[in-house]
N, C-alpha and C positions, 0 to 999 in steps of 0.2 A: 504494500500500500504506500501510494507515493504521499506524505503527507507535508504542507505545508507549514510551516509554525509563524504566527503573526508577531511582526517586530515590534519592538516594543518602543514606547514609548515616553519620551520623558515629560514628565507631567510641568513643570515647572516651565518648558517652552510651550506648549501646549495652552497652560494659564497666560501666558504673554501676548499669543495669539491670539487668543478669544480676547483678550481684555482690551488691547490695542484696538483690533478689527472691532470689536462692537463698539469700541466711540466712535470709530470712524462710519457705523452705520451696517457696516458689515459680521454682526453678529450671527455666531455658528461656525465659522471656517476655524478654531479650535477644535472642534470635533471631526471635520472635514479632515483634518490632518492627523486627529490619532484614531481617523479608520472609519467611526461612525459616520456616514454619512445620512442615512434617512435622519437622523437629528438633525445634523449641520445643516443640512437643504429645509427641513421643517421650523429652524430658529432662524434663517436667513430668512425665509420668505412672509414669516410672520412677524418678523421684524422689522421689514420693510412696509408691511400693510400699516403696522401701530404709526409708523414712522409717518408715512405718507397722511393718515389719517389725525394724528397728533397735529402734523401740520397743519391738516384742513381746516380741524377747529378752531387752532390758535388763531389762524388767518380771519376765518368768520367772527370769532370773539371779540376782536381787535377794533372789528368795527364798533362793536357796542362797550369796547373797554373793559368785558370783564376776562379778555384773553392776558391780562397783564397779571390779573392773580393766578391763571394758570402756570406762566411761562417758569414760577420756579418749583411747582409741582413735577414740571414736564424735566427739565434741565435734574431734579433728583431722580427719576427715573430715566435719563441717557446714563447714570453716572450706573445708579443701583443692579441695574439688570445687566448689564454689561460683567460687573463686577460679583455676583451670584452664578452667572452663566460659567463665568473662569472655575471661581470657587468651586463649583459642583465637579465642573470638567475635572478638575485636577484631584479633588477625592476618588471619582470614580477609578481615574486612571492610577492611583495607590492605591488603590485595593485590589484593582486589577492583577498589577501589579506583585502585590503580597501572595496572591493565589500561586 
């Protein structure tokens, strides 16, 4: 049996990448890179929806002025979910890991 063994991965670059890419918008490609992909494509793509649609409301709000008490709602969750996303990645990947 020809078996394959998956490389491993180091969690701590892995944490870099998610955290970097998800300020920059591109949350998920962390996982993308230690292998998972149906996450990585499912946090990229849903990330983009929140994003584009965060935008929308801020925009419409702005007009009536109450998009300014959102804007640091919004800007603690650019920072927060980026920063959980890494988080989780790099436990997973130590535990992984430990097995």
């Amino acid at each position: 049996m020809n078996e394959t063994k998956r490389q491993s991965v180091d969690p701590n670059t892995a944490f870099l990448i998610e955290l970097v890419c998800g300020f920059f918008g591109f949350l998920g490609v962390g996982y993308l890179y230690a292998g998972r992909m149906s996450d990585g494509i499912l946090r990229l793509i849903c990330w983009w929806i929140f994003d584009l649609t965060e935008g929308f409301f801020i925009g419409l709000f702005l007009v009536v002025v109450v998009g300014f008490c959102w804007i640091p709602v919004a800007l603690i969750i650019q920072v927060a979910v980026p920063l959980w996303s890494a988080n989780s990645l790099k436990k997973d990947i130590l535990k992984e890991n430990a097995k």
